[in-house]
C-alpha positions as CSV (number, residue, x, y, z in Angstrom):
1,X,130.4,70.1,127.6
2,X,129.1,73.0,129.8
3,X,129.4,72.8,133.2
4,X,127.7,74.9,135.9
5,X,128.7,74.3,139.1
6,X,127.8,76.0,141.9
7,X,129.7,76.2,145.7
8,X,129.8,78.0,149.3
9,X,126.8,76.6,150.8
10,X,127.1,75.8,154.5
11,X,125.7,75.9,157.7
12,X,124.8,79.2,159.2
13,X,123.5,81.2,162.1
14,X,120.7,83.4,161.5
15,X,121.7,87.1,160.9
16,X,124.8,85.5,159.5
17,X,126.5,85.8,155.9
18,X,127.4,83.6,153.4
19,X,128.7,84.1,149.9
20,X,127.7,81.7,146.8
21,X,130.1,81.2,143.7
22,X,129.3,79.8,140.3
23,X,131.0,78.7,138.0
24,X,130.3,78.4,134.3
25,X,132.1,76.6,131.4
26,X,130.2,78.9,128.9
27,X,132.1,80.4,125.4
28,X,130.7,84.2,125.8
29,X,130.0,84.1,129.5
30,X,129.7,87.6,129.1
31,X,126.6,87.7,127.0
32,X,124.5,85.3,129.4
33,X,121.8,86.7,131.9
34,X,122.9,84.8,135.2
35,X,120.2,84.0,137.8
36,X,120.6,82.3,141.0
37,X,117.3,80.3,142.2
38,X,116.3,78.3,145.6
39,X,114.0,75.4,146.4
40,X,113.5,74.6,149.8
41,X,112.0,71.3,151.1
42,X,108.5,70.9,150.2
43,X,107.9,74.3,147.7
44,X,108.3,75.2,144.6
45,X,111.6,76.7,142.9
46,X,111.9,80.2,143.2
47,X,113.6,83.3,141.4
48,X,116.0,84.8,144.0
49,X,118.4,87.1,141.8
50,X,119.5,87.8,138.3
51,X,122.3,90.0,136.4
52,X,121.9,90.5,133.2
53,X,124.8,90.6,130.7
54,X,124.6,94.4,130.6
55,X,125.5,94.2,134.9
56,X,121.2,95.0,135.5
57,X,120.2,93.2,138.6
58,X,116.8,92.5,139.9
59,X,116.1,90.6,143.3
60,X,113.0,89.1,144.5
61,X,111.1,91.1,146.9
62,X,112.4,88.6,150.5
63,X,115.4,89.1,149.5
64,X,116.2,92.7,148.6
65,X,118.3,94.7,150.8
66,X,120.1,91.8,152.4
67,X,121.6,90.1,149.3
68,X,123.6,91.2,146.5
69,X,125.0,89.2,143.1
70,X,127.6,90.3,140.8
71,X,130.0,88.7,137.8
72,X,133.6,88.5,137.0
73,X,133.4,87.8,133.1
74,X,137.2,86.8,132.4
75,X,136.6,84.1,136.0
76,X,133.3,82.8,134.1
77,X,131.6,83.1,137.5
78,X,128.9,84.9,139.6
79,X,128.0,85.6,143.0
80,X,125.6,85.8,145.8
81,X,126.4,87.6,149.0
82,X,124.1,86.5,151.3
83,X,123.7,89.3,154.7
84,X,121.3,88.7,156.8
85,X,120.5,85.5,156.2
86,X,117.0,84.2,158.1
87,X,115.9,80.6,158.9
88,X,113.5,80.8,155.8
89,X,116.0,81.3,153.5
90,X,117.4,77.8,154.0
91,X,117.0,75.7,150.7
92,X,119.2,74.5,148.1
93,X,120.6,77.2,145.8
94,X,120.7,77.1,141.9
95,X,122.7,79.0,139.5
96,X,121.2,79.5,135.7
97,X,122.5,80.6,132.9
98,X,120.5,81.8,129.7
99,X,121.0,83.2,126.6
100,X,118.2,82.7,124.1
101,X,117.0,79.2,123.9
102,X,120.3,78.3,125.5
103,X,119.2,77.3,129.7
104,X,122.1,75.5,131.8
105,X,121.3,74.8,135.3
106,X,124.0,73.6,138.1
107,X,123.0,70.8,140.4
108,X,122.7,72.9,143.7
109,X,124.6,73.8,147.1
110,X,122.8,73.9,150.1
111,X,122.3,76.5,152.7
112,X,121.1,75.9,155.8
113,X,120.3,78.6,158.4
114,X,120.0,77.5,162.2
115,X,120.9,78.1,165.1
């Protein structure tokens, strides 16, 4: 059974930081492209980051310059750092992993940036 679970949401002051982990039972971790996502109250999912299985990364344009996301293969998890962080960036955060036709989503962590 593959599990993706994702963890290190929280509550957060704007121009704060924050660092998201996931975690993914997956046999070849390795060769998955890993993506986080966010959908925030009222709009549509969205692409935040992704790190291919090479180590690539691309980040959506709000976000670039502020976060980050890397792996640790043998720990079977990946992360987002979060700098930065802005009042529109609160949502709940997804992690994806794909390979192929092979798409496992965790259920969310939320983030919530306020003052």
């Amino acid at each position: 059974q593959v599990q993706v679970v994702e963890s290190g949401g929280d509550l957060v002051q704007p121009g704060g930081s924050l660092r998201l982990s996931c975690a993914a039972s997956i046999f070849f971790f390795s060769n998955y492209d890993m993506s986080w996502y966010r959908q925030a109250p009222g709009k549509e999912r969205e692409l935040v980051a992704t790190i291919n299985s090479a180590g690539g990364t691309n980040f959506a344009d709000f976000v670039k310059g502020r976060f980050t996301i890397f792996r640790d293969n043998p720990k079977r998890t990946v992360y987002l750092q979060m700098n930065s962080l802005e009042s529109e960036d609160t949502a709940v955060y997804y992690c994806n992993a794909r390979r192929n036709s092979l798409n496992f989503w965790g259920q969310g962590t939320q983030v919530t940036v306020s003052s």
